[in-house]
DOPA-59271 format. One record per residue: x, y, z of N, C-alpha, C, O in turn. Coordinates in steps of 0.05 Angstrom, whole numbers, padded with zeros to 5 digits, always signed. Example, Ala and Ser with C-alpha at 12.3 -4.5 7.8 and 13.67 -1.06 7.14 Angstrom:
2
+00264-00114+00156+00246-00090+00156+00264-00066+00156+00285-00066+00169/+00257-00045+00142+00273-00021+00143+00258+00001+00157+00268+00023+00161/
***
This chain:
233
+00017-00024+00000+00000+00000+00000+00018+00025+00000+00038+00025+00013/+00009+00046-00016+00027+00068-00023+00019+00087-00001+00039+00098+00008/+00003+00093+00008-00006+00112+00026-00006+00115+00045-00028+00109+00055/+00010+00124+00064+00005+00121+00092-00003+00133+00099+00004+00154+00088/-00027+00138+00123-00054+00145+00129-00054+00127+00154-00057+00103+00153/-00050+00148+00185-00056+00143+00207-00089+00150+00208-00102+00168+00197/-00099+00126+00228-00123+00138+00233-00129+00128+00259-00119+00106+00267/-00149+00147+00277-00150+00132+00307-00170+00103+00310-00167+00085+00327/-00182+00103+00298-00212+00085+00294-00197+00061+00272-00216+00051+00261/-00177+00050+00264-00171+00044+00246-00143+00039+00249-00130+00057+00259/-00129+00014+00240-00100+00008+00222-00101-00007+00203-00110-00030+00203/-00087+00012+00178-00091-00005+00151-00070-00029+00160-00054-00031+00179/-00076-00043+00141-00063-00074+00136-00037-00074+00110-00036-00060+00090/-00018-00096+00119+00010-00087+00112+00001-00099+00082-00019-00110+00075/+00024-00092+00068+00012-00117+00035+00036-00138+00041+00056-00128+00052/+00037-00170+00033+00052-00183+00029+00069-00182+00007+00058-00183-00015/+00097-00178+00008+00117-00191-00020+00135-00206-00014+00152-00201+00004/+00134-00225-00027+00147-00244-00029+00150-00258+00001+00172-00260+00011/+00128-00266+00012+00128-00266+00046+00125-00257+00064+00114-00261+00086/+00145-00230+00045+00147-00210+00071+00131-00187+00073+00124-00180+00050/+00123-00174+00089+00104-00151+00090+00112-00124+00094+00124-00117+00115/+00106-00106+00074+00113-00082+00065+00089-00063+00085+00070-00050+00077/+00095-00066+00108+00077-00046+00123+00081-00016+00117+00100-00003+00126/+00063-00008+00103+00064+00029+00095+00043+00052+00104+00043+00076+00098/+00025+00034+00121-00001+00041+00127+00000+00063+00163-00019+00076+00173/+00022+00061+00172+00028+00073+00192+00018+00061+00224+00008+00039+00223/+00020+00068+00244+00018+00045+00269-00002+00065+00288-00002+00089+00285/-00022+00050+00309-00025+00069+00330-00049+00078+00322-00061+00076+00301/-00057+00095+00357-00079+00110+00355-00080+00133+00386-00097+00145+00399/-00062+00131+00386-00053+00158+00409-00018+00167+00400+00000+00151+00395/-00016+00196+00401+00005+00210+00404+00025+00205+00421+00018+00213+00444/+00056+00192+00421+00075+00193+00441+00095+00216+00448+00107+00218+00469/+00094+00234+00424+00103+00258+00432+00095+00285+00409+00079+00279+00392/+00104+00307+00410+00098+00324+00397+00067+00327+00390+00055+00322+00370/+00059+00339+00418+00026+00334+00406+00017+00365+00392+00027+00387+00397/-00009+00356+00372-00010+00382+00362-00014+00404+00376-00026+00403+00397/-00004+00425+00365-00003+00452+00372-00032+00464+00370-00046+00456+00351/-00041+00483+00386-00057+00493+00380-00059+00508+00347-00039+00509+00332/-00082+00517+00340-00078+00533+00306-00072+00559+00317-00077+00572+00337/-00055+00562+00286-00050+00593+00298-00058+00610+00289-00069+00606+00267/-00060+00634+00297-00087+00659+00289-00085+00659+00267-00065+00647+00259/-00104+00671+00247-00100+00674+00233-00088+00705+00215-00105+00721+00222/-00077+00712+00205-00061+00744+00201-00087+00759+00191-00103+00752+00174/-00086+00783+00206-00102+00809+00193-00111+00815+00174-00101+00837+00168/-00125+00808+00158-00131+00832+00133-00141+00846+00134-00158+00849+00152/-00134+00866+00109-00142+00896+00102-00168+00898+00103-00180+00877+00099/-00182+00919+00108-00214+00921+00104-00229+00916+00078-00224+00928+00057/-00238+00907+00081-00249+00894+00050-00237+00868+00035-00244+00862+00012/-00226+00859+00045-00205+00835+00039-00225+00804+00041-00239+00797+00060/-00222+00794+00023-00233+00769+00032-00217+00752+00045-00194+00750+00038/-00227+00735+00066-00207+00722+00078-00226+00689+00078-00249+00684+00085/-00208+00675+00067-00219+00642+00071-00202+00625+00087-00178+00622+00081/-00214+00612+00109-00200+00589+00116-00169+00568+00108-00166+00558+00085/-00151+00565+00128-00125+00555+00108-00112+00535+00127-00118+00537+00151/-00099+00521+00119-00083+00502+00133-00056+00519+00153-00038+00536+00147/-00061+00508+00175-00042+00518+00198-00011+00505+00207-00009+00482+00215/+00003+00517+00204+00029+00508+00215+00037+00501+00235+00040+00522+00248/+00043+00482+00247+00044+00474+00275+00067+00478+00284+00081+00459+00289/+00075+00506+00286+00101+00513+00300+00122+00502+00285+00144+00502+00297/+00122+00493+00260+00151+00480+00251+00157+00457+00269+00181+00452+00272/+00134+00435+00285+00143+00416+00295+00148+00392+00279+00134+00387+00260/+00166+00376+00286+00167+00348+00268+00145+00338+00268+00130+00349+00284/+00135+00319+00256+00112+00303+00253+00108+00282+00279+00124+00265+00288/+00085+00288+00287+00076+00265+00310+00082+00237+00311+00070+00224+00294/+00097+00223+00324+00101+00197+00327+00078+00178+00344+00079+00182+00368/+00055+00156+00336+00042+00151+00345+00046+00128+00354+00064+00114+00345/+00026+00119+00376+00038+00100+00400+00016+00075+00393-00009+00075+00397/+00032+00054+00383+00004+00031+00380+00004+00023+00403-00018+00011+00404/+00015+00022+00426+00014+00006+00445-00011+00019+00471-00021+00004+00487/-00017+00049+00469-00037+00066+00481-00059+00063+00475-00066+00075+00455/-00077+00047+00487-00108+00059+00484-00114+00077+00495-00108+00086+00517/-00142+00088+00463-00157+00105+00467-00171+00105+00458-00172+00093+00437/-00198+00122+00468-00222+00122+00456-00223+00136+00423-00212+00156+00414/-00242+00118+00410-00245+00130+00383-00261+00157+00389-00279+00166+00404/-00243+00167+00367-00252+00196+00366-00290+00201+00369-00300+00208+00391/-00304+00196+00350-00333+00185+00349-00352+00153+00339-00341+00134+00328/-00373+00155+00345-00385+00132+00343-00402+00137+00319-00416+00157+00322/-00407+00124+00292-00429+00124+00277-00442+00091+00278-00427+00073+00269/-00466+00086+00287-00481+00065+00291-00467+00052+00305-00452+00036+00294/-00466+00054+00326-00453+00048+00349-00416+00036+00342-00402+00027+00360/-00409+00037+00318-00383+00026+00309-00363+00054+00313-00371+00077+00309/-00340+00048+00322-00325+00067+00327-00302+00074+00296-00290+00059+00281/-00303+00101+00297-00299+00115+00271-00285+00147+00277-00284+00159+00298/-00278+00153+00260-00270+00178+00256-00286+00197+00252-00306+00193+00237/-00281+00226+00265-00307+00251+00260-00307+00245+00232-00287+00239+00219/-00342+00248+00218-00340+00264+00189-00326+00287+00180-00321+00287+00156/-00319+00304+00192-00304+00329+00183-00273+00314+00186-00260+00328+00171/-00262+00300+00195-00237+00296+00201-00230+00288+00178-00215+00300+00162/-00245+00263+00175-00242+00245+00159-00247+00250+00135-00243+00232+00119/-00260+00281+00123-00273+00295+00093-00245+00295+00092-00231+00277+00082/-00238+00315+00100-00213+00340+00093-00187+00311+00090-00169+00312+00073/-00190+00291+00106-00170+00277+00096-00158+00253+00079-00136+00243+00075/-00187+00249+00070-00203+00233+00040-00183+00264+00023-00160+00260+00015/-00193+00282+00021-00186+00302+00003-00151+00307-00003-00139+00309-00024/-00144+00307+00022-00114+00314+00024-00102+00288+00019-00084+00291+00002/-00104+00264+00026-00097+00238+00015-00099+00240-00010-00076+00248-00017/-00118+00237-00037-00115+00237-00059-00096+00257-00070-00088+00246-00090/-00084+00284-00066-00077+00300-00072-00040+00292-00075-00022+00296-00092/-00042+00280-00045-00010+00264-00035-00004+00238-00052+00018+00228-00054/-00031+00227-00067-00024+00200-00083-00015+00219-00116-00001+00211-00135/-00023+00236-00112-00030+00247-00140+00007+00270-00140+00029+00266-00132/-00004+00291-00153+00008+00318-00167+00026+00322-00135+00049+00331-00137/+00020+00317-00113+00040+00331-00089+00050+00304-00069+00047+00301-00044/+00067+00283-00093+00079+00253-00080+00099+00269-00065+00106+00264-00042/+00106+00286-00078+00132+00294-00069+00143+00303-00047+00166+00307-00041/+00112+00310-00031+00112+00332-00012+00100+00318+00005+00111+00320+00027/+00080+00302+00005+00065+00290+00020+00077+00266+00035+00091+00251+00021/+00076+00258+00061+00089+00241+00080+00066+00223+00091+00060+00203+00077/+00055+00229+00113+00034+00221+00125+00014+00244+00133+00017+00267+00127/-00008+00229+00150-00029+00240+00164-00039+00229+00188-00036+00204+00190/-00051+00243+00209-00066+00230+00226-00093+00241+00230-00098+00265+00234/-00113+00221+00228-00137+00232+00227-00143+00237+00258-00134+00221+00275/-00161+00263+00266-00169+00270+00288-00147+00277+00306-00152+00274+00330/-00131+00284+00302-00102+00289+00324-00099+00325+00321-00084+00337+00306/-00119+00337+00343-00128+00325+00363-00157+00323+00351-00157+00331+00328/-00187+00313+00363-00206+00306+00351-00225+00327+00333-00240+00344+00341/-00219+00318+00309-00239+00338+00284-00215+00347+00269-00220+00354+00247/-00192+00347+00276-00167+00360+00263-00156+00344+00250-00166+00322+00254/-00133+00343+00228-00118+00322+00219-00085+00341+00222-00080+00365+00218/-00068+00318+00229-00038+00327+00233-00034+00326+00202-00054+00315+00193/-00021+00331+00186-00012+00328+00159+00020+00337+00166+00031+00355+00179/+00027+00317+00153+00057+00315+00154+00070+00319+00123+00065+00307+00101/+00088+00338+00129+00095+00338+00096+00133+00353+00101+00145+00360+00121/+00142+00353+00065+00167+00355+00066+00184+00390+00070+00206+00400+00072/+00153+00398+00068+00154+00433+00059+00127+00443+00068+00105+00433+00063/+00134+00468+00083+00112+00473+00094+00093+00492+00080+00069+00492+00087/+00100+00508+00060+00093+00523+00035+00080+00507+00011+00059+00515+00000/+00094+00486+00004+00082+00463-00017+00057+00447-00001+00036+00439-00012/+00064+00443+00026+00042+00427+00044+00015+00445+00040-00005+00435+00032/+00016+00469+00046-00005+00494+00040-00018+00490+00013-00042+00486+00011/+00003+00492-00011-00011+00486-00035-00025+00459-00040-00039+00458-00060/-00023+00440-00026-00032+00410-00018-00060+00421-00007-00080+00424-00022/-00060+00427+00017-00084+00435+00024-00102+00444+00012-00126+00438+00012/-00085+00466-00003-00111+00482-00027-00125+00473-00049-00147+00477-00057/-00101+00455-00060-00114+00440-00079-00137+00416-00069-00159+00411-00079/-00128+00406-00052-00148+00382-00032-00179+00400-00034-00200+00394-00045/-00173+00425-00021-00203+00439-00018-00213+00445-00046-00237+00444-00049/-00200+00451-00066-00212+00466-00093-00224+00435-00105-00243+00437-00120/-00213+00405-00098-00221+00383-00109-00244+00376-00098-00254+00357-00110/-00262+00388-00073-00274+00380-00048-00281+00403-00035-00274+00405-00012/-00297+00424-00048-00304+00446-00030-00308+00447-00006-00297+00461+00010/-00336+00425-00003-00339+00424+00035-00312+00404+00044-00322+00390+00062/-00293+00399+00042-00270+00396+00057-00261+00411+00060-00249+00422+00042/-00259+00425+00099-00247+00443+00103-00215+00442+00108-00204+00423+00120/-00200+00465+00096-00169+00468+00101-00163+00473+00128-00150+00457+00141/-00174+00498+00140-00175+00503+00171-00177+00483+00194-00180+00492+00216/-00177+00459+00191-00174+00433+00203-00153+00417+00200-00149+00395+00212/-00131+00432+00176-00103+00416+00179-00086+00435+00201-00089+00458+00209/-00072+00419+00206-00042+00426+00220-00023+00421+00204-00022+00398+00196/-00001+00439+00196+00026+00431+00182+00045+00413+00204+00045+00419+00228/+00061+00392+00194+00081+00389+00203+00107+00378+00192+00100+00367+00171/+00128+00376+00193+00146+00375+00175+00161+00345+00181+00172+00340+00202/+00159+00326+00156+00179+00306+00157+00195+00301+00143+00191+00306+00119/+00214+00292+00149+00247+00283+00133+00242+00281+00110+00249+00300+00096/+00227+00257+00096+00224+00247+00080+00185+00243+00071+00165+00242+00086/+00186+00241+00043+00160+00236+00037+00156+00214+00028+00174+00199+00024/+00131+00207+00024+00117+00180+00027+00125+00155-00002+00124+00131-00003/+00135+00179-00026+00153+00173-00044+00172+00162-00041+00178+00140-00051/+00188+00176-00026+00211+00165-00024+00217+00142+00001+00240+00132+00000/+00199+00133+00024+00203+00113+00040+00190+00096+00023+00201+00074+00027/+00171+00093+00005+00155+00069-00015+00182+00056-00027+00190+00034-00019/+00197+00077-00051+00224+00064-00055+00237+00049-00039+00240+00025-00043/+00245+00060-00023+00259+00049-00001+00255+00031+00008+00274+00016+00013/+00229+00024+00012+00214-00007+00023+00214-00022+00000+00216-00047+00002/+00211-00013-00017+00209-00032-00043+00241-00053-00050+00241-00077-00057/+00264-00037-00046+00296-00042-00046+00293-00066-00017+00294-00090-00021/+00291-00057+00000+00297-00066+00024+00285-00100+00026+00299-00120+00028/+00254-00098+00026+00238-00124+00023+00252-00142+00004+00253-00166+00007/+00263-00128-00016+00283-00151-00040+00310-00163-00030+00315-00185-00039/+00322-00156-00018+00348-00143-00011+00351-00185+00004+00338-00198+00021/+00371-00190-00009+00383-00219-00001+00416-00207+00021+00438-00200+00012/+00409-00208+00042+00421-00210+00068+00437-00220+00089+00454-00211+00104/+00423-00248+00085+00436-00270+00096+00415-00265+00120+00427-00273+00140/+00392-00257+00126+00373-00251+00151+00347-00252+00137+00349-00243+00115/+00325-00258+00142+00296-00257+00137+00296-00230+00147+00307-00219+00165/+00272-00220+00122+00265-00191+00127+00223-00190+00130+00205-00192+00113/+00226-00185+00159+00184-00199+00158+00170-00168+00149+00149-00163+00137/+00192-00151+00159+00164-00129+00147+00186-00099+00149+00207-00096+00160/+00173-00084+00136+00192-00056+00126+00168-00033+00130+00148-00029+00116/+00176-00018+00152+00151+00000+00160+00157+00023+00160+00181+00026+00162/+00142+00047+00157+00151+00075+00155+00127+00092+00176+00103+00091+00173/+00138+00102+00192+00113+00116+00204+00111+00145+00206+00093+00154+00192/+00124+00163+00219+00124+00190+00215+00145+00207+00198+00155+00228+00207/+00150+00197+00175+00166+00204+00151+00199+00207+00161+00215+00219+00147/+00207+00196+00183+00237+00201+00191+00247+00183+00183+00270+00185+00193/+00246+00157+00165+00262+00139+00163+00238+00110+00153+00214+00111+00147/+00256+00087+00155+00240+00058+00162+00245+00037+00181+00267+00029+00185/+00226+00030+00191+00241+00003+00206+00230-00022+00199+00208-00029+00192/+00255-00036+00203+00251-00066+00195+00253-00086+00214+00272-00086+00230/+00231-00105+00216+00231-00123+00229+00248-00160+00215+00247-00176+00197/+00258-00155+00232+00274-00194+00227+00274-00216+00246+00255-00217+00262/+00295-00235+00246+00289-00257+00268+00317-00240+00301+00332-00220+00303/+00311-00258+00316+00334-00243+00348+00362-00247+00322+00380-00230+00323/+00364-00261+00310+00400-00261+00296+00408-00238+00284+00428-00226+00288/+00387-00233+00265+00388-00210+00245+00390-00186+00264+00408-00169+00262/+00370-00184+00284+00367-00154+00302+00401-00150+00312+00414-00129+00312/+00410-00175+00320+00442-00163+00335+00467-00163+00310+00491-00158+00310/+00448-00171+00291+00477-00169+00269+00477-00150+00256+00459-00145+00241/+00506-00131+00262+00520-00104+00253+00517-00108+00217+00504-00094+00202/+00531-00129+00210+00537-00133+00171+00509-00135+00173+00502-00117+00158/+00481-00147+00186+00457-00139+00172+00446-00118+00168+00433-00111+00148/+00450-00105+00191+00447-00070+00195+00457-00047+00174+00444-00028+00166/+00485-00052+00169+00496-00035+00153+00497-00040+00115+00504-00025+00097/+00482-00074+00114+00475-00075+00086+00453-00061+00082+00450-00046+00063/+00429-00068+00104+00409-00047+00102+00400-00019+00103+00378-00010+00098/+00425-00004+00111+00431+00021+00118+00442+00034+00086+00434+00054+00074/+00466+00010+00075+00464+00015+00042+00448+00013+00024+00448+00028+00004/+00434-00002+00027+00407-00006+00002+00391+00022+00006+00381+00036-00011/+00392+00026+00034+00368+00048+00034+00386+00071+00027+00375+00092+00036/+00407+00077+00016+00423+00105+00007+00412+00129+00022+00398+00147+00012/+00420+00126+00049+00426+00148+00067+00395+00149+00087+00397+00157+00110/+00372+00140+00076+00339+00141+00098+00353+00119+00114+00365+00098+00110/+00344+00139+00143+00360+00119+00163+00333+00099+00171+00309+00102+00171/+00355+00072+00178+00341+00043+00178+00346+00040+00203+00368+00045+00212/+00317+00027+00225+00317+00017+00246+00312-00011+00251+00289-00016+00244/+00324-00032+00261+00323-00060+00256+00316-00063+00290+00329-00057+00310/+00291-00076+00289+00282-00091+00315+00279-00120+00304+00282-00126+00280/+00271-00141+00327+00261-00169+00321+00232-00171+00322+00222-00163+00343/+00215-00180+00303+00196-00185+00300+00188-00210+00300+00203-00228+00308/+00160-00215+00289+00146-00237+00290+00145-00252+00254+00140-00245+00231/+00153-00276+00270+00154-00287+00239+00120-00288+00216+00101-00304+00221/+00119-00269+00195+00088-00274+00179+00075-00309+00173+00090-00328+00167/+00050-00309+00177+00044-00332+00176+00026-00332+00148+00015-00311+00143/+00022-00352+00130+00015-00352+00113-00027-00348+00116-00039-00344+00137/-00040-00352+00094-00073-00351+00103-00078-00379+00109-00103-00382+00111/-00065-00401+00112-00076-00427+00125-00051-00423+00150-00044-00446+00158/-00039-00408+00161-00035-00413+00187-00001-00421+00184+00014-00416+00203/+00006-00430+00164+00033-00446+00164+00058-00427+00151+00059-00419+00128/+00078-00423+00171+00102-00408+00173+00114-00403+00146+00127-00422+00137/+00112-00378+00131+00136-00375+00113+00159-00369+00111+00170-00362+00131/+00170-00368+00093+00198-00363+00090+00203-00342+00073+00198-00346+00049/+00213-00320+00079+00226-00291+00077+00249-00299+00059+00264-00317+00066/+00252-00286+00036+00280-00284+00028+00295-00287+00038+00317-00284+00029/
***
């Protein structure tokens, strides 16, 4: 999956290749640090000026890192199933297509409702992130812009897809179960306890990915859809 798209009510599902799983879908449903900023005023205009609603900058903070391990309540309830506000979730239907489309380049992640009714939008430029916004609203009128927050990540969603794409291939001498990207700083990869303490596995993976820094924990080996253990490159 190309898109990564946090949501609180929700975790997308990794795609399999070749065994292994290309998690791109992002983790979590509570904030571990950098929580959003309040919006910030909006600037004066002249008398007679029209002024419309716009996407807010969150202080120049890095992009939110979210905590799968925290529960919390879903943002709202529709038919008693737990879900994301409608307004959260418009504006980031809108700004999602925009990040698949004309602004790959710029676009990183999102979190829907962070904090609730708002979306964090994470991107590479905080000026191009703006023009993201605008275009999202001009594709989607009633999606409001005044419900984003800017925030800025390393890398965009383009360029960790590559990245995962190299990596999941990548013959090692270690099983590789899954290649994840979460708040545009990098990827991490999960392997077996051998691979996690081995330095030559670390630093082949640190080359394939040409300079996006790579984090290697031990994970859980993927099981196939009848239950029975595969085997990873």
């Amino acid at each position: 999956m190309r898109h990564l798209r946090v949501v609180k009510a929700s975790v997308g599902a990794g795609v399999a290749v070749s065994a292994a799983a290309v998690l791109l879908t992002g983790c979590g449903n509570a904030v571990r640090n950098d929580p959003a900023a309040p919006a910030a005023p909006a600037a004066s205009a002249s008398p007679g000026a029209e002024t419309r609603p716009t996407a807010q900058p969150a202080a120049a903070q890095s992009c939110p890192v979210s905590d799968p391990t925290a529960p919390q309540a879903p943002p709202t309830l529709i038919d008693s199933t737990p879900a994301n506000t409608p307004e959260g979730e418009r504006i980031s239907q809108a700004v999602g297509a925009q990040g698949r489309g004309a602004f790959a380049d710029v676009y990183s992640t999102q979190i829907v409702d962070h904090p609730v009714g708002r979306v964090a939008l994470c991107v590479t430029d905080l000026a191009h992130g703006r023009l993201l916004v605008d275009a999202a609203h001009a594709a989607d009128p009633e999606a409001d812009p005044a419900r984003v927050d800017l925030y800025l990540s390393a890398y965009s969603r383009r360029t960790l897809d590559g990245v995962a794409d190299r990596l999941i291939l990548l013959q090692a001498g270690f099983p590789i179960y899954t290649v994840s990207g979460d708040h545009g700083a990098g990827v991490e990869v999960t392997t077996n306890a051998e691979g996690a303490r081995s330095a030559e596995f670390k630093a082949e993976l640190a080359k394939a990915a040409g300079g996006v820094p790579v984090t290697v924990t031990k994970g859980e080996e993927p099981r196939s859809l009848v239950g029975e253990p595969t085997t990873a490159p």
